[in-house]
DSSP file (Angstrom, degrees, kcal/mol; ACC not computed):
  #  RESIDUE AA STRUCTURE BP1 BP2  ACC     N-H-->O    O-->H-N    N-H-->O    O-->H-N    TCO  KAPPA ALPHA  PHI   PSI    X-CA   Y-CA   Z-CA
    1    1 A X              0   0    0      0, 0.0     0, 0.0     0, 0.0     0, 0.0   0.000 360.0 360.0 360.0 125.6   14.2   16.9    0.2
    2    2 A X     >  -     0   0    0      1,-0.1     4,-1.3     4,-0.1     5,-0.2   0.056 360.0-121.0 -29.9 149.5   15.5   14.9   -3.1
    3    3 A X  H  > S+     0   0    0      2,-0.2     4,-1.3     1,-0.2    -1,-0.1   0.697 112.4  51.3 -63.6 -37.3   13.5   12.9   -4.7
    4    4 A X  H  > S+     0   0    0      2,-0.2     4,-1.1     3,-0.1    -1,-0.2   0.767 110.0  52.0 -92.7 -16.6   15.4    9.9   -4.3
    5    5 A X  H >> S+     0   0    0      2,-0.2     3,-1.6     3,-0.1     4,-1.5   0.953 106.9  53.9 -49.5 -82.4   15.6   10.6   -0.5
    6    6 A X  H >X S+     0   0    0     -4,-1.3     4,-3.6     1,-0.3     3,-1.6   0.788 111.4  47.4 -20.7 -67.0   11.6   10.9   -0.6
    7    7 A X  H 3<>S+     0   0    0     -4,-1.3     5,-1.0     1,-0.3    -1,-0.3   0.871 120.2  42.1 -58.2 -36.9   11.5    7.2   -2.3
    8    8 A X  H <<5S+     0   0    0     -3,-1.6    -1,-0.3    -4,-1.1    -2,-0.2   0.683 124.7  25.0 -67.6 -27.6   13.7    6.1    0.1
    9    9 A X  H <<5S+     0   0    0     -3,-1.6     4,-0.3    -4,-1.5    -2,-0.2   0.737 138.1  20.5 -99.3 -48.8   12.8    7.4    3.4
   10   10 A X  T >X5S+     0   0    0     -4,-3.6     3,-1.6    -5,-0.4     4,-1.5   0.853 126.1  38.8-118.6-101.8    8.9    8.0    2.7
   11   11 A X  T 345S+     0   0    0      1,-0.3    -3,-0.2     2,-0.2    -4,-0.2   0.158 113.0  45.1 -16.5 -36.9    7.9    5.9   -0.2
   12   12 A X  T 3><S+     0   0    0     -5,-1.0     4,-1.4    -2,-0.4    -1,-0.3   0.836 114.1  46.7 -74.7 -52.9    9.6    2.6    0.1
   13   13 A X  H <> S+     0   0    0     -3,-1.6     4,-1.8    -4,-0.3    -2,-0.2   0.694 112.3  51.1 -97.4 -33.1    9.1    2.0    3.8
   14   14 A X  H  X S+     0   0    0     -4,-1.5     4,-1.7     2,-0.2     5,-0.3   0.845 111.7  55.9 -82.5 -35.5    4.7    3.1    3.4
   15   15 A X  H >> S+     0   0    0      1,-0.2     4,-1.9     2,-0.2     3,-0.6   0.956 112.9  41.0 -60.8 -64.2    4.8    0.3    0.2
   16   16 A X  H 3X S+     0   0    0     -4,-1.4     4,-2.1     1,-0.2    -1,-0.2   0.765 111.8  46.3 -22.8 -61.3    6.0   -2.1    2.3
   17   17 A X  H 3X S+     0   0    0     -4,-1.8     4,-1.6     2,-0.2    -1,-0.2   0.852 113.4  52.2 -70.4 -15.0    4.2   -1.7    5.2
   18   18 A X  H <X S+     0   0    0     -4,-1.7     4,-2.1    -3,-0.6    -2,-0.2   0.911 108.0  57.7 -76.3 -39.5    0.7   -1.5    3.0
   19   19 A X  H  X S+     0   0    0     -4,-1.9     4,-1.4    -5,-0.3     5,-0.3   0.912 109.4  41.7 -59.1 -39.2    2.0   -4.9    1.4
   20   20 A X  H  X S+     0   0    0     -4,-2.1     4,-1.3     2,-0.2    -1,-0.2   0.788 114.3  51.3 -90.3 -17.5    2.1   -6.6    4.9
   21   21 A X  H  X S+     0   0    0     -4,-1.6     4,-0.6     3,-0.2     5,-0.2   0.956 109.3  53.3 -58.2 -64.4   -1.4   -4.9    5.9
   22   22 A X  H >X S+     0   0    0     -4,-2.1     4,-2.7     1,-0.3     3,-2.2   0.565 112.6  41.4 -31.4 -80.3   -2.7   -6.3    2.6
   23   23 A X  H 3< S+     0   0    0     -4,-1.4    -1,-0.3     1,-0.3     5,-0.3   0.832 116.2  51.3 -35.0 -68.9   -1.6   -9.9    3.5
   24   24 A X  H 3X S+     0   0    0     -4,-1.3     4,-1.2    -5,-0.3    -1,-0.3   0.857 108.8  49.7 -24.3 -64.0   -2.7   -9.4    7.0
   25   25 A X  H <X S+     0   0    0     -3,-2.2     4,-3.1    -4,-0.6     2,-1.1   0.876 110.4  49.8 -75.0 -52.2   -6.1   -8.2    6.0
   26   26 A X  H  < S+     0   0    0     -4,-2.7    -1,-0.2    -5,-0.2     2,-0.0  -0.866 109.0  52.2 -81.9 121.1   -6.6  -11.2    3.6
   27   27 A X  H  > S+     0   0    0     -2,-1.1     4,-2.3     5,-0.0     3,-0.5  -0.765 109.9  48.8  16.9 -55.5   -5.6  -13.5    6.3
   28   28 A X  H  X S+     0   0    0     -4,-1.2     4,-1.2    -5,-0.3    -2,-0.2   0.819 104.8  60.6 -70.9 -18.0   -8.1  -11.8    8.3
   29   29 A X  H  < S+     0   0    0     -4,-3.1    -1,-0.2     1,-0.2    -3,-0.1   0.156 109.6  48.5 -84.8  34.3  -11.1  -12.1    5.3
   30   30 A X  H  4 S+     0   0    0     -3,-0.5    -1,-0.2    -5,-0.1    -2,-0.2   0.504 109.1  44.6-113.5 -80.2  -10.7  -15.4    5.6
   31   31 A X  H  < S+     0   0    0     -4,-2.3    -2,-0.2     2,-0.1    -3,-0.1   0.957 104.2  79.0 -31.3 -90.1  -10.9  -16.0    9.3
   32   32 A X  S  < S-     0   0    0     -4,-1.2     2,-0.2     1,-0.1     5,-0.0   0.509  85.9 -99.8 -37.4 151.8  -13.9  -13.7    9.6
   33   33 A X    >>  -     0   0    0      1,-0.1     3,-2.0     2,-0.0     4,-1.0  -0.617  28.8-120.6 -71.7 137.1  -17.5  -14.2    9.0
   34   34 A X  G >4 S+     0   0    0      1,-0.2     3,-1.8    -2,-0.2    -1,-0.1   0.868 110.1  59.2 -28.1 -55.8  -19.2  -12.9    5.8
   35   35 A X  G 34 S+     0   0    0      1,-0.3     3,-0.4     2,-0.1    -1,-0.2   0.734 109.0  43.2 -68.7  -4.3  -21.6  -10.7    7.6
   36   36 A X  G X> S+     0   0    0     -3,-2.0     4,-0.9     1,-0.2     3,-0.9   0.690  92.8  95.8 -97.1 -12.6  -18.7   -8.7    9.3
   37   37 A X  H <X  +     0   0    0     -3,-1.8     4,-2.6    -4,-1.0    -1,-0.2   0.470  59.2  72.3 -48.3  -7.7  -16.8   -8.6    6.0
   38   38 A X  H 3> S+     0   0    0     -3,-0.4     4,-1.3     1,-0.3    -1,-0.3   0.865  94.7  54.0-104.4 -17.4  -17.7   -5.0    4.3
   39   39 A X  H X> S+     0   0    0     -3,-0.9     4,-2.6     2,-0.2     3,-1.0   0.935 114.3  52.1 -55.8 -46.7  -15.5   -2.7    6.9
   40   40 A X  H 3X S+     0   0    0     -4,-0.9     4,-3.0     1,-0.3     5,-0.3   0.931 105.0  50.6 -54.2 -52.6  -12.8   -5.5    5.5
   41   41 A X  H 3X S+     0   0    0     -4,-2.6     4,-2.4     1,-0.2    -1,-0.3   0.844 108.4  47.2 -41.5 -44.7  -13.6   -4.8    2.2
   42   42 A X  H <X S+     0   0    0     -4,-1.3     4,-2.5    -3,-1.0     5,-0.3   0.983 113.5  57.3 -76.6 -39.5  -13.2   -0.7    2.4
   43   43 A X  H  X S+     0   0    0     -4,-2.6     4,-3.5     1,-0.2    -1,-0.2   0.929 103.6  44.3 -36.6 -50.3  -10.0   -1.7    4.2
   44   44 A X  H  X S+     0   0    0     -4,-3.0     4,-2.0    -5,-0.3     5,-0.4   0.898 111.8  60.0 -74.8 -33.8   -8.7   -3.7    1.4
   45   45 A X  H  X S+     0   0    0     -4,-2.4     4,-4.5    -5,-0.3     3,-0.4   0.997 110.6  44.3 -34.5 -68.3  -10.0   -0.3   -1.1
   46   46 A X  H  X S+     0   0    0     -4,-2.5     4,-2.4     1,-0.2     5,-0.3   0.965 110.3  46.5 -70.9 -49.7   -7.8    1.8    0.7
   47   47 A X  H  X S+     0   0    0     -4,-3.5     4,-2.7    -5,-0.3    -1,-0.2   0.775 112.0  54.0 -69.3  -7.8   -4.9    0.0    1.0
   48   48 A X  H  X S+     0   0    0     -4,-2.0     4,-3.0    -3,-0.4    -1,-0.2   0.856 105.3  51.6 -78.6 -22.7   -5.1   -0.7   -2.5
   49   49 A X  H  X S+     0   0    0     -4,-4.5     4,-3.7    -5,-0.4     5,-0.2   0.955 116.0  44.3 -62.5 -43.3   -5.5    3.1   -3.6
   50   50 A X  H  X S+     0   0    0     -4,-2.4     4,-2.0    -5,-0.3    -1,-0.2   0.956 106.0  60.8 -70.4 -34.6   -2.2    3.8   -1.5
   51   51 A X  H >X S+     0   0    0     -4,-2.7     4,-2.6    -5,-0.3     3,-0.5   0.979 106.8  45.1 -41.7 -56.9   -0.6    0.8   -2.8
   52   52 A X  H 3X S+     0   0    0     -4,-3.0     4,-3.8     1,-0.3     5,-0.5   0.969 110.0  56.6 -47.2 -46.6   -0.9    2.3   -6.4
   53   53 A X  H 3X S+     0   0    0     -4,-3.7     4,-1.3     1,-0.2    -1,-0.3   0.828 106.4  44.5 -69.5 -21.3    0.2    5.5   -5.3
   54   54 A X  H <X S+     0   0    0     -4,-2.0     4,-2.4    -3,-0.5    -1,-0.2   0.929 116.7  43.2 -77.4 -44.3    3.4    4.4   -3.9
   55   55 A X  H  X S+     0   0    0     -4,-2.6     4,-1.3     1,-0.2     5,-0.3   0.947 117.3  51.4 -87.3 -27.3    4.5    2.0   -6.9
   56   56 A X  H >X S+     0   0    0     -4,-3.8     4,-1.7    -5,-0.4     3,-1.6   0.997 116.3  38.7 -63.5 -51.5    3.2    4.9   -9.5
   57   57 A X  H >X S+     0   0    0     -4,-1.3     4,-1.0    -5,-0.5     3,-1.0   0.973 114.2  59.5 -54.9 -52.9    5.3    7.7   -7.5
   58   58 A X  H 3< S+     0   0    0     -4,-2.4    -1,-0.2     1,-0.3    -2,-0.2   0.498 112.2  39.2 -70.6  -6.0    8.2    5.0   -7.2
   59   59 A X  H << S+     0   0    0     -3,-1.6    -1,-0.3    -4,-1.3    -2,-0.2   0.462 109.6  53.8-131.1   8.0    8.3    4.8  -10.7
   60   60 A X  H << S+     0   0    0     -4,-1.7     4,-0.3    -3,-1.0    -2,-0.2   0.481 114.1  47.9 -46.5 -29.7    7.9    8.1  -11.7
   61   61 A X  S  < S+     0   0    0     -4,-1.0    -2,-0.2     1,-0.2    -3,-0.2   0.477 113.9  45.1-121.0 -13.6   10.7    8.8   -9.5
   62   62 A X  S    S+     0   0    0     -5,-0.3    -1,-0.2     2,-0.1    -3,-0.1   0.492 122.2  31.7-114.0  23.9   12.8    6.2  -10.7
   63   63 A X  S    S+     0   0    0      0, 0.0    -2,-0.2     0, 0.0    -3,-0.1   0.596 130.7  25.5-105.5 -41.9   12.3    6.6  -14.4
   64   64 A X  S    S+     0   0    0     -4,-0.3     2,-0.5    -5,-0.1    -3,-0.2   0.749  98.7  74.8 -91.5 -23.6   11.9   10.2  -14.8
   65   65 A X              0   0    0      1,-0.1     0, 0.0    -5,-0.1     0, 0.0  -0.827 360.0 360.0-116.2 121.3   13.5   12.4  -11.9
   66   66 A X              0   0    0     -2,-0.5    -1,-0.1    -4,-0.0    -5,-0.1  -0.063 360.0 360.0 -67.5 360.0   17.5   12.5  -12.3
């Protein structure tokens, strides 16, 4: 698979959906009580680690890869 296929098929469509957990998830840290909060928290960890990796690949792959 291409590279720009990969960013297109795989990469683009997981950024997106990670952006609308985020926003979901703070919606829910909101709602929710403090003391239930720290599963939220590792929630919001991981989707920020996958976030990175998708806009760092997405701009690896559109700056560097021809």
């Amino acid at each position: 698979m291409l590279a720009a296929d990969f960013s297109r098929f795989v990469l683009v469509p997981l950024f997106v959906l990670n952006m609308g957990a985020m926003v979901v998830t703070l919606h829910m840290k909101k709602k929710i009580k403090p003391e239930f909060s720290g599963n939220l928290n590792k929630l919001f960890f991981a989707e920020n680690i996958i976030g990175l990796f998708c806009s760092i690949a997405l701009g690896y792959i559109a700056f560097f890869v021809k």
